[in-house]
Legacy VTK file of the C-alpha trace (Angstrom):
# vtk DataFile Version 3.0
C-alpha trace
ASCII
DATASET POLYDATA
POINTS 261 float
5.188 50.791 -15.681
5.339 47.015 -16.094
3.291 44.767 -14.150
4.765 42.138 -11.843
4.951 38.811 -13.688
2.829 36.028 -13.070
3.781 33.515 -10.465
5.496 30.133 -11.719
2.901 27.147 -12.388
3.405 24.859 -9.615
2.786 21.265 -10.901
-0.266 19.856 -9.458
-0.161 16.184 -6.984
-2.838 14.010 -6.007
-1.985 11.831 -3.336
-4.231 8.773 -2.489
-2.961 6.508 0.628
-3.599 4.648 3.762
-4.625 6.821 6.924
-1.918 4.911 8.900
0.214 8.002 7.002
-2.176 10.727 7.725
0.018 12.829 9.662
3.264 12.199 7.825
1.553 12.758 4.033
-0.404 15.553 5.422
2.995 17.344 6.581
4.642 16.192 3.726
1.774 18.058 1.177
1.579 21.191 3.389
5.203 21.790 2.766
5.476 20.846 -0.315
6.722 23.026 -2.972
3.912 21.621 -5.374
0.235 21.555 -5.234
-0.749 18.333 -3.158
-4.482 16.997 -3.308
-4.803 14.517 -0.815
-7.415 11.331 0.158
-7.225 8.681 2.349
-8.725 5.510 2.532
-9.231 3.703 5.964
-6.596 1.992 7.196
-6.706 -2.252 7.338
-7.418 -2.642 3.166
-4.797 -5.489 3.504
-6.810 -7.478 5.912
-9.505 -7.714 2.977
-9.019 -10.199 0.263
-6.357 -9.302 -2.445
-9.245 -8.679 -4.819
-11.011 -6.257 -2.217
-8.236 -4.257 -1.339
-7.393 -3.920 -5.069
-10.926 -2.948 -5.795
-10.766 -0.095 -3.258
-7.297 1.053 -4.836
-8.254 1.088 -8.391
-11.658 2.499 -7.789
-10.403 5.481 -5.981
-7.459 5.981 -8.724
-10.504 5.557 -11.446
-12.396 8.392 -9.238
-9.185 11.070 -9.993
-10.589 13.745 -12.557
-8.534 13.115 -15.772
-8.779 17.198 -16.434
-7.396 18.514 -13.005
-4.090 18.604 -14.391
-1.761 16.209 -12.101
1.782 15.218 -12.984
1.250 11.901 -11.192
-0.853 9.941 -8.366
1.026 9.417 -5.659
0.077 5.900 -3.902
0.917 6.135 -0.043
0.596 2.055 0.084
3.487 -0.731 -0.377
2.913 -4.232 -2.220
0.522 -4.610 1.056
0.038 -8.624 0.744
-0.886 -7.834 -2.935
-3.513 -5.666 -2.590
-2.097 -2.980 -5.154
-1.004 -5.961 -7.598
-3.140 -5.321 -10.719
-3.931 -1.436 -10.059
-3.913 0.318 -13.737
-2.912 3.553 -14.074
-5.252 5.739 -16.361
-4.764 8.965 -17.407
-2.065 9.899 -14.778
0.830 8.199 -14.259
1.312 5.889 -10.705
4.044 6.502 -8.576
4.603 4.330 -5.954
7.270 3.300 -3.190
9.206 -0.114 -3.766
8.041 -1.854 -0.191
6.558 -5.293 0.712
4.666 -2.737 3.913
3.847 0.641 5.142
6.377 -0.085 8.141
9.242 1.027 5.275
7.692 4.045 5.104
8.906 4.506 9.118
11.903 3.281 8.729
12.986 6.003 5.391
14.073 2.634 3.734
14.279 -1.286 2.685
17.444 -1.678 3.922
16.970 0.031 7.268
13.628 -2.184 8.004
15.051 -5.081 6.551
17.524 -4.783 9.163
16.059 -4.272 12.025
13.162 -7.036 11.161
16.193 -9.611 10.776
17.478 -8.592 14.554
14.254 -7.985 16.206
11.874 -11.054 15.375
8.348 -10.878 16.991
8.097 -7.575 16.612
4.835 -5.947 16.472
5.048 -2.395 15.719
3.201 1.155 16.418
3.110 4.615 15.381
0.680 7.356 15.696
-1.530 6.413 12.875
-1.551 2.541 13.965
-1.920 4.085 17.669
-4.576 6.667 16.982
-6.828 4.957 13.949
-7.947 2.158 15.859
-11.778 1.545 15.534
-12.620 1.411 19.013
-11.263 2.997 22.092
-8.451 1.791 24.332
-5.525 0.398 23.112
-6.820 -3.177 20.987
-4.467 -3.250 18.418
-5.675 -6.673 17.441
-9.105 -4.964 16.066
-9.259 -5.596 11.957
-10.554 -2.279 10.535
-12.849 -3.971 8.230
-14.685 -6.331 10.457
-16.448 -8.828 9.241
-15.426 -7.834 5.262
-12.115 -8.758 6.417
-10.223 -11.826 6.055
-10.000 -12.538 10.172
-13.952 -11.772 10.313
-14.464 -14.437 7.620
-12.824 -16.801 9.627
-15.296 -15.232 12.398
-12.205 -13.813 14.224
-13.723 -9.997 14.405
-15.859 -10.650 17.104
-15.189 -10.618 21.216
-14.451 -13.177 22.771
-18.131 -12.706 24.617
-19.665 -12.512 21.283
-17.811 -16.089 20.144
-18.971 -17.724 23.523
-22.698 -16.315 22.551
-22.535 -17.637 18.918
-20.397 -20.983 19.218
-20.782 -22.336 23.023
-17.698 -21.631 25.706
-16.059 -24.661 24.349
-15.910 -23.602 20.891
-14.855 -19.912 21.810
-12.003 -20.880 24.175
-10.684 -23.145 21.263
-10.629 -20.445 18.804
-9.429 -18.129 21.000
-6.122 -20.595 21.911
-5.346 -21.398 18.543
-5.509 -19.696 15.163
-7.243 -16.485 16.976
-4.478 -15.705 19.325
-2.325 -13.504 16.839
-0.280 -12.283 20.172
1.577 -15.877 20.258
3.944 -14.962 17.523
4.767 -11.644 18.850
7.237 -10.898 22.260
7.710 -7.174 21.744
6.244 -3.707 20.651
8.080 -0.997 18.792
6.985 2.422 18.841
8.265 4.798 15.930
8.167 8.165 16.399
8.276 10.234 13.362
8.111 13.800 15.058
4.908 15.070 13.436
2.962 15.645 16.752
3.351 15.051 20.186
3.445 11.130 20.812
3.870 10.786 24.696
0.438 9.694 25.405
0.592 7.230 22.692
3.697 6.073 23.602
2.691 5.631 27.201
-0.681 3.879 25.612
1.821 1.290 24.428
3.996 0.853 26.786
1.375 0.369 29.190
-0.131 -2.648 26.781
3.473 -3.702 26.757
3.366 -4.384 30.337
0.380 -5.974 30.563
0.961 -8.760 27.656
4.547 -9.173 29.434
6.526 -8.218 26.182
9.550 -5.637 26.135
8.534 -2.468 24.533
11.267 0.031 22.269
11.048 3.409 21.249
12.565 3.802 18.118
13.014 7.490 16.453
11.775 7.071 12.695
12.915 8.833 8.843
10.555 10.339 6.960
13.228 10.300 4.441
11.253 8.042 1.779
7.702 9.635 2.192
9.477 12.832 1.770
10.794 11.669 -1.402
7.601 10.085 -3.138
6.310 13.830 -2.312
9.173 15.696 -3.313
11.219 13.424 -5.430
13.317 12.640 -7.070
11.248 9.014 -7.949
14.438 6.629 -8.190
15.031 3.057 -7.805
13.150 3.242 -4.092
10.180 4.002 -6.372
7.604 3.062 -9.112
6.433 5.105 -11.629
3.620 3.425 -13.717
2.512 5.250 -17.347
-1.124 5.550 -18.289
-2.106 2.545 -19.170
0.169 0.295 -17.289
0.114 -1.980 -14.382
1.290 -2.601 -11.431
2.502 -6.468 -10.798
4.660 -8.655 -8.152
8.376 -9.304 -8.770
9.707 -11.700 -5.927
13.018 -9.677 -5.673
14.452 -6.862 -3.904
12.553 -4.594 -6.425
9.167 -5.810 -5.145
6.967 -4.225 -8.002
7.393 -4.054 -11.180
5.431 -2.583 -14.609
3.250 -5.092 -16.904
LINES 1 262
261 0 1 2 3 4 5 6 7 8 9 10 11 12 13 14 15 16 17 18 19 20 21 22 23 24 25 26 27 28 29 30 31 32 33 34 35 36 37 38 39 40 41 42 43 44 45 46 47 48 49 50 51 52 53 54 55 56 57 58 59 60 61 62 63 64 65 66 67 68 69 70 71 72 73 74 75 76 77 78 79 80 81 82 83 84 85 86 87 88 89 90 91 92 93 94 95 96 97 98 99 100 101 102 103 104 105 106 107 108 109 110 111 112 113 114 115 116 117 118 119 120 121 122 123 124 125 126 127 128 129 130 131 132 133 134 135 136 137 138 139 140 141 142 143 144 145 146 147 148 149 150 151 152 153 154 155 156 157 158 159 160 161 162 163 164 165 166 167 168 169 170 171 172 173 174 175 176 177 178 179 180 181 182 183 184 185 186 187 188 189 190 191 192 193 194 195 196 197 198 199 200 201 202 203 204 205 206 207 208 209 210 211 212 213 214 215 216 217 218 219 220 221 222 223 224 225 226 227 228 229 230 231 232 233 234 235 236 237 238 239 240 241 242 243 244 245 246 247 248 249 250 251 252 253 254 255 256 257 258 259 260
C-alpha cells in the first residue's frame, strides 16, 4: 500500500513593517495560504531623520537570514517622508506598496485616500494601532514615539509643557507651545478607521471623547484591508513594488511614488 504523498511546499514570507499594522499584518499572515514570518519595528520611524528611519529599515532587511528560503520581504511601510528611499534589497527580493503613507493601507487604495484627503482637509486620523501604540497612557496622540531621537525632540518639542517651563522659563515655554509646537492648529477633525480586526468601541469612544474636548468633529469611517491583503496574498501589480536583489528603492514624484534604481 502506497503512502500518502507529501504535502505541497508552501512558499515561505517574511514580513517586516510598522506596528501601526500589527493587527491587520498579523491577520493577514495567520490566514495566509503561505508561510508568513513576521517583525515589527516601533511605530514613529518617520518622525526620525530620513537617514535614521532608513537605517532602521535596511538594518532589519540586512538582519533576514539569506538561507531561510523566502520568496520575498514584504515591507509593511509607504514612501513614509523618505524614510525607505535608499533601502537595498539583498538576497531577497523587496516588495513594497506604492503609497506616500501607511493611511493607504486603511483606505485599500491611492485613489480612495486621495479622495477623501482632497474633501476632508485637517484631518487627523486614528485606527487601532495609532490608538493603542501610543507610548504613554491616555489618549496623547501628539506623543513622537522616538522622543528625543526624533525630529520634534530635536527641536525640543518631546517634552511637557511642565518640562519646557522647567528648562526654558514660562515665557519661553508658552511661546513654543503657541507657535511651531502646537501641531493641533492645522487640524479641525479626527477620523477613526475601523478595519474589523478586533473590537474598536473603546478606542473609538477614546477618540471621540478627545474629539470633544479639542472642539473638532470626529467620523467613523469603515476601512479595506483590500491592499494589505494583497501585498500578503498577491498578486504584486501596479499598487506595488517589487525590488530584485541588489536593487534600490528611490523617489519618483508621480502617481507611482517609488520606483527601482
Amino acid at each position: 500500500m502506497m503512502g500518502a504523498p507529501p504535502p505541497a511546499q508552501k512558499r515561505r514570507l517574511k514580513f517586516i513593517g510598522c506596528e501601526i499594522i500589527y493587527r491587520e499584518a498579523c491577520l493577514l499572515a495567520a490566514s495566509s495560504a503561505s508561510l508568513v514570518d513576521v517583525e515589527f519595528l516601533r511605530k514613529g520611524l518617520h518622525d526620525l531623520e530620513t537617514p535614521d528611519m532608513r537605517a532602521r529599515v535596511q538594518g532589519a532587511v540586512d538582519a533576514v537570514d539569506p538561507y531561510a528560503g523566502y520568496e520575498a520581504i514584504l515591507l509593511g511601510y509607504a514612501r513614509c517622508n523618505d524614510g525607505v528611499v535608499g533601502v537595498t534589497a539583498r538576497d531577497v527580493p523587496l516588495v513594497i506598496p506604492r503609497a506616500h503613507d501607511c493611511i493607504t493601507f486603511f483606505f485599500g487604495s491611492r485613489a480612495a485616500y486621495r479622495a477623501y484627503f482632497d474633501e476632508h482637509p485637517g484631518t487627523y486620523y486614528l485606527s487601532s494601532g495609532w490608538s493603542e501604540r501610543n507610548v504613554q497612557e491616555g489618549v496623547d496622540y501628539s506623543t513622537p514615539a522616538y522622543g528625543t531621537q526624533g525630529v520634534m525632540g530635536k527641536l525640543g518639542l518631546a517634552e511637557s509643557y511642565e518640562q519646557m517651563v522647567e528648562k526654558y522659563g514660562k515665557e519661553n515655554a508658552d511661546f513654543l507651545a503657541a507657535t511651531v509646537g502646537d501641531w493641533k492648529k492645522n487640524y479641525s477633525r479626527y477620523l477613526y478607521i475601523t478595519m474589523g480586526v478586533c473590537d474598536e468601541s473603546s478606542l473609538i469612544e477614546a477618540g471621540r471623547a478627545e474629539a470633544r474636548k479639542l472642539g473638532w468633529h470626529f467620523e467613523e469611517r469603515k476601512g479595506n484591508i483590500a491592499l494589505l491583503k494583497k501585498l500578503f496574498e498577491g498578486p504584486w501589480d501596479d499598487d506595488f513594488l517589487v525590488v530584485p536583489p541588489g536593487k534600490t528603492i528611490i523617489a519618483r514624484n508621480d502617481e507611482m511614488i517609488l520606483d527601482v534604481g
